[in-house]
TORKE-762370 format. One record per residue (C-alpha): x, z, y; residue number from 1. Coordinates in nm, 4 decimals. Each point is the difference from the previous one (the first is absolute). Layout:
BEGIN
<<X Z Y> NUM>
...
***
This chain:
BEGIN
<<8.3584 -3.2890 5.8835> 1>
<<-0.2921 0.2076 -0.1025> 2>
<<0.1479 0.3730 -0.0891> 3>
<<-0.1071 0.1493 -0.3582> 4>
<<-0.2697 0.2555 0.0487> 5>
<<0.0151 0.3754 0.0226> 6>
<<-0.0698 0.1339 -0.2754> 7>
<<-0.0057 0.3829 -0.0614> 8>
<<-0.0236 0.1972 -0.3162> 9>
<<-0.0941 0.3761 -0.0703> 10>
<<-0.0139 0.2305 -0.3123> 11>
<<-0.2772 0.2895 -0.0163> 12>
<<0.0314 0.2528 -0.2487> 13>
<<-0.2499 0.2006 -0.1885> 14>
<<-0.2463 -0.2975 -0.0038> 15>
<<-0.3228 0.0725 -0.1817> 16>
<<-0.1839 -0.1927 -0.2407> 17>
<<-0.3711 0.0037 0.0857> 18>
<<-0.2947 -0.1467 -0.2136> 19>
<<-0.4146 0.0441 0.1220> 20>
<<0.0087 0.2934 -0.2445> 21>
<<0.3107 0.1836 0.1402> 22>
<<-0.1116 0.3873 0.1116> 23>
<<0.1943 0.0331 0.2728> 24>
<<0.0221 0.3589 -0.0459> 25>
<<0.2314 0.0150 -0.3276> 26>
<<0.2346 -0.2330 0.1946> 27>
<<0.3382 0.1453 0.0560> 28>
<<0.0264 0.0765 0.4230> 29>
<<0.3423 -0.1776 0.0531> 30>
<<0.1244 -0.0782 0.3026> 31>
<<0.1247 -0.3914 0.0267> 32>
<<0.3112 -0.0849 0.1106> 33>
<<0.1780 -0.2788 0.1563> 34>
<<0.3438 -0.0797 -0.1677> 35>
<<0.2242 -0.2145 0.1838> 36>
<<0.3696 -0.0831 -0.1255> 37>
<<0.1543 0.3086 -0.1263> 38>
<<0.2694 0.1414 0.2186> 39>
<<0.2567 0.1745 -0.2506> 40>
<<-0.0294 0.0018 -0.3403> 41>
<<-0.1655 0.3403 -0.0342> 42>
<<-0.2642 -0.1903 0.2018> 43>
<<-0.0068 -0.2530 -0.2537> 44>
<<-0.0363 0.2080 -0.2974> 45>
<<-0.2763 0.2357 0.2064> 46>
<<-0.2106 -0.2967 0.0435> 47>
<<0.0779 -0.0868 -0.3699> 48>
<<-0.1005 0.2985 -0.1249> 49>
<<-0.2856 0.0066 0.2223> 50>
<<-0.1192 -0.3782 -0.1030> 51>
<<0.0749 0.1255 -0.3770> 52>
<<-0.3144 -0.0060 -0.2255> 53>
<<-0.2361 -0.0833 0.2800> 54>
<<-0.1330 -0.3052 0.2101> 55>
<<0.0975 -0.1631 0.3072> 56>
<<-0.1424 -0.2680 0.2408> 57>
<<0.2299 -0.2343 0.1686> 58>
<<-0.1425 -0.1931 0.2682> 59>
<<0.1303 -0.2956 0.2012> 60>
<<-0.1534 -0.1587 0.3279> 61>
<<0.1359 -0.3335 0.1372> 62>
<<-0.1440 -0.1368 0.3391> 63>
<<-0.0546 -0.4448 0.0719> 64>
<<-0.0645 -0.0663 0.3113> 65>
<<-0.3474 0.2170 0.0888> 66>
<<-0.0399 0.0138 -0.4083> 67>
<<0.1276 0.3217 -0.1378> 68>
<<-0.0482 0.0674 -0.4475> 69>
<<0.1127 0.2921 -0.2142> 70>
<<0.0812 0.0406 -0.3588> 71>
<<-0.0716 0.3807 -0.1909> 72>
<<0.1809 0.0405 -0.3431> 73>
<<-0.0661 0.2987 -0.2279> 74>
<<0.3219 0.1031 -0.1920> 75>
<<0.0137 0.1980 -0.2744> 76>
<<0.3141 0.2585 -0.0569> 77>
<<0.0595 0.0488 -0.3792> 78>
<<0.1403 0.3494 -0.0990> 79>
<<0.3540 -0.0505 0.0596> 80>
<<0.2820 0.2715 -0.1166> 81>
<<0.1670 0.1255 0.2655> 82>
<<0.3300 -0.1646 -0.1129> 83>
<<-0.1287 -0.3552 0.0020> 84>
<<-0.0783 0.0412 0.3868> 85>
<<0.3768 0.1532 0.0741> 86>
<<0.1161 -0.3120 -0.1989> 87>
<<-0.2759 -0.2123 0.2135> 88>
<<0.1435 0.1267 0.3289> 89>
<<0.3545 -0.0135 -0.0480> 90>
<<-0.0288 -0.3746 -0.0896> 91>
<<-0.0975 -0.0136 0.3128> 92>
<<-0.2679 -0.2576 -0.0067> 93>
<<-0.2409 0.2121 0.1811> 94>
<<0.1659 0.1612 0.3084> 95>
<<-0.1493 -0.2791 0.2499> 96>
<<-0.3372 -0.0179 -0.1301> 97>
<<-0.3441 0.1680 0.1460> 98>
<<-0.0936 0.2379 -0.2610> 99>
<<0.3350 0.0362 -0.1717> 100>
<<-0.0530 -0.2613 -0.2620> 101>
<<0.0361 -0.3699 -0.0972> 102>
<<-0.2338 -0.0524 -0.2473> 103>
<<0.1801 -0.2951 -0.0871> 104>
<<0.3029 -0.0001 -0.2079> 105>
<<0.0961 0.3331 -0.0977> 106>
<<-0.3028 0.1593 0.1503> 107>
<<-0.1833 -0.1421 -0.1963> 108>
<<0.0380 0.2467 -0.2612> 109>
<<-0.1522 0.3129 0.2011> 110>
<<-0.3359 -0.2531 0.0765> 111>
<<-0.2617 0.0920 -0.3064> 112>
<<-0.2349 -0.2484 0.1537> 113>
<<-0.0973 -0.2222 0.3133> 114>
<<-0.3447 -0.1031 0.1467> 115>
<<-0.0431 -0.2421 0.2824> 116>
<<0.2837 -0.2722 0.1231> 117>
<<0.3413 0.0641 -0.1881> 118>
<<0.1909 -0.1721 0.2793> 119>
<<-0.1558 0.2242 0.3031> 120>
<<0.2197 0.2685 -0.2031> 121>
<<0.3010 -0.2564 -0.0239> 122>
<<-0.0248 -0.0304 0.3245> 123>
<<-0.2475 -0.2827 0.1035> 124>
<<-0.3618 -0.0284 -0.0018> 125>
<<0.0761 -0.3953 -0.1176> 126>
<<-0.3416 -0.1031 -0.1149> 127>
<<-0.2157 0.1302 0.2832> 128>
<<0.2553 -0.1338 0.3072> 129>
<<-0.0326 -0.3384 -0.1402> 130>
<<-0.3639 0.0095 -0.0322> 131>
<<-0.0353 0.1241 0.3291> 132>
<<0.2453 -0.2975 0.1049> 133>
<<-0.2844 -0.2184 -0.1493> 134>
<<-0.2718 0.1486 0.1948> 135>
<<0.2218 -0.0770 0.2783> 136>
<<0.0391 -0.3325 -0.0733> 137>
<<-0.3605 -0.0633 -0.1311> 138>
<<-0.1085 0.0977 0.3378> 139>
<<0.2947 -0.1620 0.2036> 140>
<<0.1323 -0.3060 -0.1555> 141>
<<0.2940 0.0240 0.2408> 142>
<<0.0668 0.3344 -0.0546> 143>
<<0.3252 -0.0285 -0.1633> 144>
<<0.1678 -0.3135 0.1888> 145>
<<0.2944 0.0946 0.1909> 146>
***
């Protein structure tokens, strides 16, 4: 039986938005962060706070055979009261998640806006693993036979 793949998934924080005309030099120096599942929930509502009103980039790799892809997502925070992230963590939907957030469901109301692959953030980069299994399969007809 052919195992599901690994797949691995990380949140960056202070993500930038650049265009050709961007001057580098009026961009705020922030140093990026990788968030990985909060460990209390003062951790949660630090990386809350911290995701609040800005951007982050989640990215997920997964790995076929000698084949690897990987998915990049922009999210958008909106400018969430303070109170609506207390009420966010204590429902508890977040605790287990890179990044602090689900942006599914209830977290769905701190997201302003997403760009890229909704379902990389869910969880899964859907869309591009099955085209890759296509290329697989384009190039080895057998490829998926057991």
């Amino acid at each position: 039986m052919t195992e599901w793949p690994p797949v691995d998934t990380i949140v960056l924080t202070h993500v930038q938005t650049l265009t050709s005309q961007t001057d580098y030099s009026i961009l705020p120096d922030y140093k990026q962060e990788l968030l990985e599942k909060p460990a209390s929930k003062a951790d949660n509502m630090h990386m809350l706070l911290n995701l609040n009103r800005n951007i982050c980039k989640v990215v997920t790799g997964v790995t076929v055979g000698i084949r690897s892809i990987d998915e990049r997502t922009l999210v958008y925070f909106a400018d969430s009261p303070k109170h609506l992230l207390e009420a966010y963590i204590e429902s508890s939907k977040c605790i287990d998640r890179a990044g602090g957030f689900a942006i599914q469901g209830l977290g769905g109301l701190l997201i302003r806006k997403v760009e890229g692959d909704y379902n990389n953030v869910v969880g899964f980069l859907a869309t591009s693993f099955f085209n890759l299994l296509n290329l697989l399969v384009d190039e080895d007809p057998d490829f998926l036979d057991i």
